[in-house]
N, C-alpha and C positions, 0 to 999 in steps of 0.2 A: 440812760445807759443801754447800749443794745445788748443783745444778746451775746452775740460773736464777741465782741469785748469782753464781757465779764466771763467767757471761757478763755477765752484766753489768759483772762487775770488767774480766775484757776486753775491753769496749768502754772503760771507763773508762780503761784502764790502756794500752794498744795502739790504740785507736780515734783514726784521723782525721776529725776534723770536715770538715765539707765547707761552713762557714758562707763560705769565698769564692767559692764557689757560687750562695750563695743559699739554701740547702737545709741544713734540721736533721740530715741523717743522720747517721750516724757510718761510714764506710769505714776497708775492714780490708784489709792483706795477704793474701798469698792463706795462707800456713801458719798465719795468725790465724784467717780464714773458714775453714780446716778445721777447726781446733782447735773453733771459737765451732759449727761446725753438730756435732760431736761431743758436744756439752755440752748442746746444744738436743736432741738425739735422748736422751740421759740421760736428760732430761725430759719426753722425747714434747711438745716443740711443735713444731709443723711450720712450715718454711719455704714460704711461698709463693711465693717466686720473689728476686728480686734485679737490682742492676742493675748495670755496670760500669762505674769511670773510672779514667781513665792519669792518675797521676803522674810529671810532668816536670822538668824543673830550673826551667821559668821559672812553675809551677803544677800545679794540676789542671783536669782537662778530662774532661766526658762522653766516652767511648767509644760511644755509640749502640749499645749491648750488652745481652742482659737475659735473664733465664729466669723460668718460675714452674711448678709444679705446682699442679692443682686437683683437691679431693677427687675419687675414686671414689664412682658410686650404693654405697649400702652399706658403705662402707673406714668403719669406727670411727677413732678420732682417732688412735691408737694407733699403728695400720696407716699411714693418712696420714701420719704424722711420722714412721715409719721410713723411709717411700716418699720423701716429700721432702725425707727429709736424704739420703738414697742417691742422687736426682738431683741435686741442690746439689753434693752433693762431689765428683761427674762433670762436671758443667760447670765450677765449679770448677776443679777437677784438671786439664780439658783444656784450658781456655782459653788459647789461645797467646800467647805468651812475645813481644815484641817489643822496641823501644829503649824503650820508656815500661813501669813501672812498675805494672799492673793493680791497682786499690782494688777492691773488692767490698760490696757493703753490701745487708745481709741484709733482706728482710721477712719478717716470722716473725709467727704466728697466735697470741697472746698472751691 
């Protein structure tokens, strides 16, 4: 099974929609969005950044939160998608913990 498949199954399988939003995205937990940006580096596509929203008990809500990485002159795609899944899963990883529940939803260079 490749990579790109079985993120996409986690999104399918684990992925919150964010359609009371407004917004097609699909948002992940944060142990999902690591897993999903490991899967994506499998595959060398690179994350271009992402954005963040709190789940809460009465919904979800923007977090006004966000990162991206953009290619290096010269960084092959290769490089870039190792680069920006190694920044992804540091922001990620660091992004603090509070009473609401952190969604993450990925943009990725497809």
């Amino acid at each position: 099974m490749s990579a790109v498949y079985e993120y996409a199954e986690l999104l399918k399988t684990r992925g919150i929609p964010l359609r009371e939003l407004g917004i097609a995205d699909i948002a992940l937990e944060r142990a999902d969005a690591l897993n999903a940006i490991e899967l994506l580096q499998r595959a060398s596509v690179p994350v271009l950044g992402g954005d963040i929203y709190f789940k809460r008990p009465n919904g979800i809500e923007h977090a006004y939160a966000n990162w991206h990485s953009d290619p290096q002159p010269g960084e092959n795609r290769q490089r870039f998608a190792s680069r920006s899944c190694f920044e992804s899963a540091d922001y990620i990883s660091s992004f603090p913990t509070s009473d609401a529940m952190p969604l993450f939803v990925l943009v990725i260079d497809d």
